[in-house]
PyMOL Python script that loads the backbone (N, CA, C, O; Angstrom):
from pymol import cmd

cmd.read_pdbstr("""\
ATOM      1  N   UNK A   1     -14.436  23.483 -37.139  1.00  0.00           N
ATOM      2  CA  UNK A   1     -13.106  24.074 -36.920  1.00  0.00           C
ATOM      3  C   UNK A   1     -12.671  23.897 -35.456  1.00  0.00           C
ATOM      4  O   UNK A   1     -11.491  23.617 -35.247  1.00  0.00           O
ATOM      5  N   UNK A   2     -13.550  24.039 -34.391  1.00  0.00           N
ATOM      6  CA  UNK A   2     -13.202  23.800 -33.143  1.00  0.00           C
ATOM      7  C   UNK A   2     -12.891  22.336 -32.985  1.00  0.00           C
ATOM      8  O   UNK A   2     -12.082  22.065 -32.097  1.00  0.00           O
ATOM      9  N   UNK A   3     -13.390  21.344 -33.691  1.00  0.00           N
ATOM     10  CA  UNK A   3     -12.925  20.052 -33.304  1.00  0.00           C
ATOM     11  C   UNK A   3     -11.655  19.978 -33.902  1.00  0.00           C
ATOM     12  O   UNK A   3     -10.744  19.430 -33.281  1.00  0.00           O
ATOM     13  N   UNK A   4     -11.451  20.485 -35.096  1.00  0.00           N
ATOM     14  CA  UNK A   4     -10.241  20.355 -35.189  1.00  0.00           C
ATOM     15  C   UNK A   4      -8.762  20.801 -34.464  1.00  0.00           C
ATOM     16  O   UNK A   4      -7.681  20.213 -34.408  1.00  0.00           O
ATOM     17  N   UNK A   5      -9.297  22.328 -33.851  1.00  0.00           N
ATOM     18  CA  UNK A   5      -8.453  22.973 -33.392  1.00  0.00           C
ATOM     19  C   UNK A   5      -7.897  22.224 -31.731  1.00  0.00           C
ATOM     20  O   UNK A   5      -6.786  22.389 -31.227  1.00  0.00           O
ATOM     21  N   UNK A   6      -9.109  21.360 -31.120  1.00  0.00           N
ATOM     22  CA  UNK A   6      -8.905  21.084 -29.969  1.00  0.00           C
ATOM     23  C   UNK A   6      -8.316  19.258 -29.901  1.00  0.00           C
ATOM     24  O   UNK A   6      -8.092  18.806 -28.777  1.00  0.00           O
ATOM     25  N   UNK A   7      -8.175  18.636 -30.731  1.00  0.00           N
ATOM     26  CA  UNK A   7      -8.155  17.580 -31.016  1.00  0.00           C
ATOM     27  C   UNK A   7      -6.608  17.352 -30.830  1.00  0.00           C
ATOM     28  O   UNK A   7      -6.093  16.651 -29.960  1.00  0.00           O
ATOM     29  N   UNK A   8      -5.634  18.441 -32.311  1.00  0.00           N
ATOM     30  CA  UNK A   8      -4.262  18.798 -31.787  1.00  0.00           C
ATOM     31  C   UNK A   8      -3.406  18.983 -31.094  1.00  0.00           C
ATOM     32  O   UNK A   8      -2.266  18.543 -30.943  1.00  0.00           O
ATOM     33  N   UNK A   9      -4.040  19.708 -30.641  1.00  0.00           N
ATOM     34  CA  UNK A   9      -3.452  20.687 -29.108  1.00  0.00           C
ATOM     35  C   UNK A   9      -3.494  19.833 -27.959  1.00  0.00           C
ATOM     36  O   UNK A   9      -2.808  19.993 -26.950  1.00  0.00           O
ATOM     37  N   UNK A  10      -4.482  18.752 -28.188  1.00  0.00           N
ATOM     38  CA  UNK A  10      -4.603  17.999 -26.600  1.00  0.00           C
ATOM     39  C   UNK A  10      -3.721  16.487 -26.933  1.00  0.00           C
ATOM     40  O   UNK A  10      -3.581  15.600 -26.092  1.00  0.00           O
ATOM     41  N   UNK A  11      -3.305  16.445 -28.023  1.00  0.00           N
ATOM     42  CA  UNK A  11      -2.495  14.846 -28.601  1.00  0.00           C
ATOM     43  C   UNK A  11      -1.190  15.563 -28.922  1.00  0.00           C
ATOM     44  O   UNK A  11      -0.256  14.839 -28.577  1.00  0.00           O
ATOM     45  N   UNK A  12      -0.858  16.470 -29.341  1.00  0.00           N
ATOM     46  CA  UNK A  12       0.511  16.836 -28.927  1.00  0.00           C
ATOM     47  C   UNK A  12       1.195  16.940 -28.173  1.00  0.00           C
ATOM     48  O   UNK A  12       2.282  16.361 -28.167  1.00  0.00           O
ATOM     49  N   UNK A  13       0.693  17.889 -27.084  1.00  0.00           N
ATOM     50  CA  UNK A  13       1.364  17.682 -25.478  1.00  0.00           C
ATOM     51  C   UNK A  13       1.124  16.755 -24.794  1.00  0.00           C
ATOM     52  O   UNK A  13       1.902  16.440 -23.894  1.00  0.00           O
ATOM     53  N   UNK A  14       0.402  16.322 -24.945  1.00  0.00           N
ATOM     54  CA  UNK A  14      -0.102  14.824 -24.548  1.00  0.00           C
ATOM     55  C   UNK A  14       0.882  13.692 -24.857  1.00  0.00           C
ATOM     56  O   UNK A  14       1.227  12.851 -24.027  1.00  0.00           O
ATOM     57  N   UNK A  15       1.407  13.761 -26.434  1.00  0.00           N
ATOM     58  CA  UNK A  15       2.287  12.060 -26.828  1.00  0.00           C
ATOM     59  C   UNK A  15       3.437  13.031 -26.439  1.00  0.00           C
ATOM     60  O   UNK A  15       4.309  12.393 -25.849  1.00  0.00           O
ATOM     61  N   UNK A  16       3.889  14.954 -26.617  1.00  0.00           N
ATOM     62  CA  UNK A  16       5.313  14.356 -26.694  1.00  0.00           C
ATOM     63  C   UNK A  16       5.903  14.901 -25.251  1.00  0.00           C
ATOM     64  O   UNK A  16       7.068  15.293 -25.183  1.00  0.00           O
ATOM     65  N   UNK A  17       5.298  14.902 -24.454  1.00  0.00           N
ATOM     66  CA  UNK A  17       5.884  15.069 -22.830  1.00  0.00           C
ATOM     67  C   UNK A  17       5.785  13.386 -22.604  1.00  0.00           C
ATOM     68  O   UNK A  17       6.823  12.977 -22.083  1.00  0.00           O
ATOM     69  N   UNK A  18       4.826  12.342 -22.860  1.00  0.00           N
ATOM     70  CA  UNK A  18       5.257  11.196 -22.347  1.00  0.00           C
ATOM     71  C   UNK A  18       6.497  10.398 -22.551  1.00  0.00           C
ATOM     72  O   UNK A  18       7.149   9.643 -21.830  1.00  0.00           O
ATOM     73  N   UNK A  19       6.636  10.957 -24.170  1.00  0.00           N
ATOM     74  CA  UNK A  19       7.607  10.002 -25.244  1.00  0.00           C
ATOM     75  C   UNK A  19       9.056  10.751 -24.531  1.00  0.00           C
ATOM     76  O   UNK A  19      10.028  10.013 -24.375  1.00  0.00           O
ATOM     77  N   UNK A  20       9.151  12.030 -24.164  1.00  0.00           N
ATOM     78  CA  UNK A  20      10.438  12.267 -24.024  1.00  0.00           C
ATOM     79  C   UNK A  20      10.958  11.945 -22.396  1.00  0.00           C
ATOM     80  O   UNK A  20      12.096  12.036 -21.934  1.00  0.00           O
ATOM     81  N   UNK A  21       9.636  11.523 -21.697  1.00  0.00           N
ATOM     82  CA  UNK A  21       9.942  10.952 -20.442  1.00  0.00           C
ATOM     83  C   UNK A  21      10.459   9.466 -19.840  1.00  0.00           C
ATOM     84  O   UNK A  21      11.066   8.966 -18.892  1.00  0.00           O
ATOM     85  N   UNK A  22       9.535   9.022 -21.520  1.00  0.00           N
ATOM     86  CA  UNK A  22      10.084   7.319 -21.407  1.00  0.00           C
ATOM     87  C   UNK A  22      11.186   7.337 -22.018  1.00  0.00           C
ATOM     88  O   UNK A  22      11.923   6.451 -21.586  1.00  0.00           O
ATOM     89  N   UNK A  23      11.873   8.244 -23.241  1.00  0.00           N
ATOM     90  CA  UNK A  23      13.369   8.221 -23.629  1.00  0.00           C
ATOM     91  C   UNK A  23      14.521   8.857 -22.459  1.00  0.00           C
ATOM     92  O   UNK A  23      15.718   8.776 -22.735  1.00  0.00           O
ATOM     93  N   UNK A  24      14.070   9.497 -21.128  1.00  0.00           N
ATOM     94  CA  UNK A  24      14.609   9.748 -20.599  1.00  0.00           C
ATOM     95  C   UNK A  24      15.257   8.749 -19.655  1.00  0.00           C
ATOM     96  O   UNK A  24      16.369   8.276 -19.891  1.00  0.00           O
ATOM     97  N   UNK A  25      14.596   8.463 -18.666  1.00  0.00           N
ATOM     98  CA  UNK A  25      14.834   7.224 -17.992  1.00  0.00           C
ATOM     99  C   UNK A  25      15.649   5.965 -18.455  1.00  0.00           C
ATOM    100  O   UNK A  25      16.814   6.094 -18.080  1.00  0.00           O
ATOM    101  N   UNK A  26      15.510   5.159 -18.925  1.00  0.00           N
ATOM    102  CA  UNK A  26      16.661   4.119 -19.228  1.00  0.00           C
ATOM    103  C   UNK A  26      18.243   4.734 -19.743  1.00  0.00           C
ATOM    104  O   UNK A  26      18.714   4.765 -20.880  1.00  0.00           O
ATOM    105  N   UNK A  27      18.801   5.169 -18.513  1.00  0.00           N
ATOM    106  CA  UNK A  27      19.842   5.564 -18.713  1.00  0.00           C
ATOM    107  C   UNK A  27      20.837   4.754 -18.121  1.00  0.00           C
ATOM    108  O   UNK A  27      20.501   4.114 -17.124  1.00  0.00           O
ATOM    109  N   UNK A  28      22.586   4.603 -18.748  1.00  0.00           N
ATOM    110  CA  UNK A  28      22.900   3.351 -17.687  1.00  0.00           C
ATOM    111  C   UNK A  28      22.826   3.112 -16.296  1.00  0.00           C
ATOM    112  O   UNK A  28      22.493   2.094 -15.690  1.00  0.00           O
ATOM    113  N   UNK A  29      23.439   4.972 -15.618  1.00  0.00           N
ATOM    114  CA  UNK A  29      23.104   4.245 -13.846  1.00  0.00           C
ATOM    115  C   UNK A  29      21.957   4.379 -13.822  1.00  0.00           C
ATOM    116  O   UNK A  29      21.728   3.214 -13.495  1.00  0.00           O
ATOM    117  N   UNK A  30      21.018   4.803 -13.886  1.00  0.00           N
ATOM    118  CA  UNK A  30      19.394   4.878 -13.914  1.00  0.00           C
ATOM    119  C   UNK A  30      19.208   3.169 -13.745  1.00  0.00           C
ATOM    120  O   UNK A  30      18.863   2.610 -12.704  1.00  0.00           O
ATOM    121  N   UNK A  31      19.449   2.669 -14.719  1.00  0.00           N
ATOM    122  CA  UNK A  31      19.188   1.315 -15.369  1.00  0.00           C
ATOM    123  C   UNK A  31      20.114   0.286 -14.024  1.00  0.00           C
ATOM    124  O   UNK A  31      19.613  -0.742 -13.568  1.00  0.00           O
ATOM    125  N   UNK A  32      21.099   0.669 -13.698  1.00  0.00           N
ATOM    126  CA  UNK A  32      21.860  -0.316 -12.431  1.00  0.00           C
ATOM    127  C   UNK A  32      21.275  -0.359 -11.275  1.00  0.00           C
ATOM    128  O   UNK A  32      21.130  -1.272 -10.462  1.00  0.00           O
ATOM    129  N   UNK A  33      20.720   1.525 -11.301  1.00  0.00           N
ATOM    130  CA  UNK A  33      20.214   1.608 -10.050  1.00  0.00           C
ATOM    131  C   UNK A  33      18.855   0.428  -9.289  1.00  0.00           C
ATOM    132  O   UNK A  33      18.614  -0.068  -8.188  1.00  0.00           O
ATOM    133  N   UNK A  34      18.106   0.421 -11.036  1.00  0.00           N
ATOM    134  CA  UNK A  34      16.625  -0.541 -10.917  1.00  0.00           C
ATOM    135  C   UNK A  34      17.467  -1.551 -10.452  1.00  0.00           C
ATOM    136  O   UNK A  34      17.432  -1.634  -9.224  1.00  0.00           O
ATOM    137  N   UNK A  35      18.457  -2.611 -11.175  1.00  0.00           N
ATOM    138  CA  UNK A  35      18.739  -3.782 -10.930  1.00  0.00           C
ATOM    139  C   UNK A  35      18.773  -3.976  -9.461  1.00  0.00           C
ATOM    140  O   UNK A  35      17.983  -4.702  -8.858  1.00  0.00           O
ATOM    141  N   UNK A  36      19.798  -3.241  -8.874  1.00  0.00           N
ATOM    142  CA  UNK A  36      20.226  -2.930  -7.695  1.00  0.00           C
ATOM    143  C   UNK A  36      19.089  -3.037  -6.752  1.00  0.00           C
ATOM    144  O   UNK A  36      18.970  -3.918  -5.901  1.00  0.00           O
ATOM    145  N   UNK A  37      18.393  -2.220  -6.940  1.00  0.00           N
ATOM    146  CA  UNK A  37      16.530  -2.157  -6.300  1.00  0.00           C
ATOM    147  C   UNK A  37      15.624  -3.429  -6.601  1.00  0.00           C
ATOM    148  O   UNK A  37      14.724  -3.702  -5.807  1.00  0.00           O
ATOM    149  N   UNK A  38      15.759  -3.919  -7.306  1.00  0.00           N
ATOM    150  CA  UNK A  38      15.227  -4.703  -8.302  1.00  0.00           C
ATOM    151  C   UNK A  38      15.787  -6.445  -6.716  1.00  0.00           C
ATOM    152  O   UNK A  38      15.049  -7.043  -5.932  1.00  0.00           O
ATOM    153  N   UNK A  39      17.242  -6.574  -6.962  1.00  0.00           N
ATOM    154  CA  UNK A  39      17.835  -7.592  -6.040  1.00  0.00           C
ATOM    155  C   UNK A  39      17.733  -7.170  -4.666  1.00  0.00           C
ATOM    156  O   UNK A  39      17.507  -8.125  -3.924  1.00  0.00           O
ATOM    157  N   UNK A  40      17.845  -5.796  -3.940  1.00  0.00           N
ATOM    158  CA  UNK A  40      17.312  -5.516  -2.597  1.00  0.00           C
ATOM    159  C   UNK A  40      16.000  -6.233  -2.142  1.00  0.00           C
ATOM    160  O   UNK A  40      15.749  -6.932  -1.160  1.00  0.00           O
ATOM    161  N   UNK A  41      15.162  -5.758  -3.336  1.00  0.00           N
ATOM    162  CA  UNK A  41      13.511  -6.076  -2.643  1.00  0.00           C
ATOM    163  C   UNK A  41      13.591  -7.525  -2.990  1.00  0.00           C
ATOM    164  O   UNK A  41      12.576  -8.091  -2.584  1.00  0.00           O
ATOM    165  N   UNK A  42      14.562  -8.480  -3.696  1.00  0.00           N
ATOM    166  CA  UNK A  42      14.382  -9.854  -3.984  1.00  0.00           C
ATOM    167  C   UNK A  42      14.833 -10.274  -2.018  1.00  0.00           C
ATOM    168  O   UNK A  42      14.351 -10.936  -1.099  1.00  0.00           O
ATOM    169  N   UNK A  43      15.875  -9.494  -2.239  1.00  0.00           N
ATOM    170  CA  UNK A  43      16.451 -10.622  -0.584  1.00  0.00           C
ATOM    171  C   UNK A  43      15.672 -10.257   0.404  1.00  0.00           C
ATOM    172  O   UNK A  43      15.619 -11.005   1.381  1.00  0.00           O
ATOM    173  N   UNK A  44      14.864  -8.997   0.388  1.00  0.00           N
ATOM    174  CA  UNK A  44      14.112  -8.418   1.864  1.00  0.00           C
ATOM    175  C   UNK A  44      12.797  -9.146   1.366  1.00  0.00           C
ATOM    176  O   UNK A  44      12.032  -9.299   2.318  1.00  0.00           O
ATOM    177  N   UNK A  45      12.292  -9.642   0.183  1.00  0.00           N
ATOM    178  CA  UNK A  45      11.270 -10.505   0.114  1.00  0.00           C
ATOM    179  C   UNK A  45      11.748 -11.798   0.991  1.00  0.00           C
ATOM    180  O   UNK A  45      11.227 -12.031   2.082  1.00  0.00           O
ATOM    181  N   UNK A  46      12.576 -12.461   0.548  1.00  0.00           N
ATOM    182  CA  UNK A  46      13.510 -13.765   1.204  1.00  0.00           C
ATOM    183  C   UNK A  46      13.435 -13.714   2.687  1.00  0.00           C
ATOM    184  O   UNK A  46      12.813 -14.504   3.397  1.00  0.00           O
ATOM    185  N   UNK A  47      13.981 -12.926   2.986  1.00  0.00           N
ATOM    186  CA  UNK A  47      14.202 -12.880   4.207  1.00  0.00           C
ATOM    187  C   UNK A  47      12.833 -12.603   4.645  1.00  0.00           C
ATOM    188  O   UNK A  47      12.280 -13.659   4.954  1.00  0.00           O
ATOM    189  N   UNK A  48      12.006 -11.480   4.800  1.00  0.00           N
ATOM    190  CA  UNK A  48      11.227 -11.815   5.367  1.00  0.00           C
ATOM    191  C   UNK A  48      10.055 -12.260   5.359  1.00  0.00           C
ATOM    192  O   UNK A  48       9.043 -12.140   6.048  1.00  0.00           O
ATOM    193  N   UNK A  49      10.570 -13.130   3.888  1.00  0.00           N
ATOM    194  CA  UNK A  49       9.081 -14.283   3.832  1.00  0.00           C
ATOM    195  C   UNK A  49       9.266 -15.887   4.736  1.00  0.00           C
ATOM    196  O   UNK A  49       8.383 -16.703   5.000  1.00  0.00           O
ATOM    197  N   UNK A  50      10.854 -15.942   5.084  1.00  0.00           N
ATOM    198  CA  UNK A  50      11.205 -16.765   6.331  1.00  0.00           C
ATOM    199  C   UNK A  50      10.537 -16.155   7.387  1.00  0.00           C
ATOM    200  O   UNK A  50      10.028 -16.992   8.134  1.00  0.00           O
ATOM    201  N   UNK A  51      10.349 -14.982   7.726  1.00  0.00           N
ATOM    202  CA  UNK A  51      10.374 -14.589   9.295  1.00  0.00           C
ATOM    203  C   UNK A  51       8.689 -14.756   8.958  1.00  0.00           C
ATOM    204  O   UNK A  51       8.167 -15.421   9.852  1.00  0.00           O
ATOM    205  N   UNK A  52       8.004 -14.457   8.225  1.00  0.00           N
ATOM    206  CA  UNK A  52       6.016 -15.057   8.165  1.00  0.00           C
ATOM    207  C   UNK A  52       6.183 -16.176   7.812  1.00  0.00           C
ATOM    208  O   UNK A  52       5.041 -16.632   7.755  1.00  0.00           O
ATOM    209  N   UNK A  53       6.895 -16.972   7.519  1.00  0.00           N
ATOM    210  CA  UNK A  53       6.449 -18.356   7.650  1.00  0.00           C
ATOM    211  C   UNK A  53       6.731 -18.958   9.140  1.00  0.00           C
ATOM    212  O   UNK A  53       5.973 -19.785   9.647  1.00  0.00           O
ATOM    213  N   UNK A  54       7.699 -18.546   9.678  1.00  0.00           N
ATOM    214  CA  UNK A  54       7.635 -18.962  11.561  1.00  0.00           C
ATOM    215  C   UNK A  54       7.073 -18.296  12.053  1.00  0.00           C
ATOM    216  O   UNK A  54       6.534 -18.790  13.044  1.00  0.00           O
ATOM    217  N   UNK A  55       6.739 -16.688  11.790  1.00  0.00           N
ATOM    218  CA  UNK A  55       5.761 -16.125  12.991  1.00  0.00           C
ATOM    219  C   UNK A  55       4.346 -16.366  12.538  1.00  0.00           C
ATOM    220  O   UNK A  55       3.536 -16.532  13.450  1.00  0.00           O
ATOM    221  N   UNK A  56       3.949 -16.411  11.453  1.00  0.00           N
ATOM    222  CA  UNK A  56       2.279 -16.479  11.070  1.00  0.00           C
ATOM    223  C   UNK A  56       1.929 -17.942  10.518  1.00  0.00           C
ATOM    224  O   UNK A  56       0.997 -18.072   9.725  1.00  0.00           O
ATOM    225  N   UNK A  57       2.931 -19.398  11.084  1.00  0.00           N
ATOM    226  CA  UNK A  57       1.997 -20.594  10.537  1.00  0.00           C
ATOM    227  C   UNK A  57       0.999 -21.304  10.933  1.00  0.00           C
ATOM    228  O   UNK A  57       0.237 -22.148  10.461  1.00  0.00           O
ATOM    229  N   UNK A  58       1.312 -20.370  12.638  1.00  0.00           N
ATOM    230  CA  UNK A  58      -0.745 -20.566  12.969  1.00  0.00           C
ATOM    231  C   UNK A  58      -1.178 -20.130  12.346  1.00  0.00           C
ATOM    232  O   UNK A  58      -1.834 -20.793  11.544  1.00  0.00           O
ATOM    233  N   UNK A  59      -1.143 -18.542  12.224  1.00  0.00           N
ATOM    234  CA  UNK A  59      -2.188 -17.855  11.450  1.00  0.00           C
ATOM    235  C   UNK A  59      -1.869 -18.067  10.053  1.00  0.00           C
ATOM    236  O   UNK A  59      -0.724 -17.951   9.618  1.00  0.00           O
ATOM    237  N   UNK A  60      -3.388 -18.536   8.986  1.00  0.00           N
ATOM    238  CA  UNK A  60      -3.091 -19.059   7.937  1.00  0.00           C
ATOM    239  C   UNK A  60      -3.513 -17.487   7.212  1.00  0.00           C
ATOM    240  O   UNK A  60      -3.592 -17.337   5.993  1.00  0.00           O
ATOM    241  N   UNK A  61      -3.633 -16.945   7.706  1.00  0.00           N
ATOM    242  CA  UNK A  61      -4.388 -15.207   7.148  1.00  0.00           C
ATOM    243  C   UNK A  61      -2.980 -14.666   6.632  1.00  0.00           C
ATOM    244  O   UNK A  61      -2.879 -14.455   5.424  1.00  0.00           O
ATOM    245  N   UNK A  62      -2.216 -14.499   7.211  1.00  0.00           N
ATOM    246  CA  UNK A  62      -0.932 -13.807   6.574  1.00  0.00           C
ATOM    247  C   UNK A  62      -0.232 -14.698   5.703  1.00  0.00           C
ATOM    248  O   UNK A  62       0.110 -14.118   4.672  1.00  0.00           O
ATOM    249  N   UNK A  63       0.113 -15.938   5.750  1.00  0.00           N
ATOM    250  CA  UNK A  63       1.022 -16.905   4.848  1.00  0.00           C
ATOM    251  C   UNK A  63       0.483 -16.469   3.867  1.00  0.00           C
ATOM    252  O   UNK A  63       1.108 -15.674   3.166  1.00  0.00           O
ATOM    253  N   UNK A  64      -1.027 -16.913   3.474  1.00  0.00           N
ATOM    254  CA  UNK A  64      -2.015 -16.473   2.003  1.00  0.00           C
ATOM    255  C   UNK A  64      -1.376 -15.266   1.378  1.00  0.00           C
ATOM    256  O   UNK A  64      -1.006 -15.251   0.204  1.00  0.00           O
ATOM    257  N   UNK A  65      -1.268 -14.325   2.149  1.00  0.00           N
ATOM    258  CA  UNK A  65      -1.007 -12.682   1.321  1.00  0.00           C
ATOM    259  C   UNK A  65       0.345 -13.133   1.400  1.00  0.00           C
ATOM    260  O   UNK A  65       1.257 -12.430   0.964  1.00  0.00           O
TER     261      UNK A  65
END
""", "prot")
cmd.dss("prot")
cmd.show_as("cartoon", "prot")
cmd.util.cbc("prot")
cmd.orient("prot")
């Protein structure tokens, strides 16, 4: 009876606090906001994967990462 009783109780709150957290989120500005974030970190990658390729092409330690 105890396995049963504890088995429930820990897979209920368990699936339905995740499930109503992942139905929460994809909302539309939610969803623009990622894009938005999503193209920031594309151009600040850009950009300053120009500025380590002229400051670190002695050093071959940083280009690698």
């Amino acid at each position: 009876m105890s396995v049963r009783l504890v088995t429930p109780t820990q897979v209920d709150p368990g699936q339905g606090r995740p499930r109503q957290i992942t139905k929460r989120p994809p909302r539309p500005d939610e969803a623009i906001s990622i894009t938005t974030q999503a193209r920031e970190r594309e151009l600040k990658r850009s950009r300053v994967g120009d500025q380590e390729n002229i400051s670190a092409s002695p050093n071959k330690k940083h280009w690698k990462v």
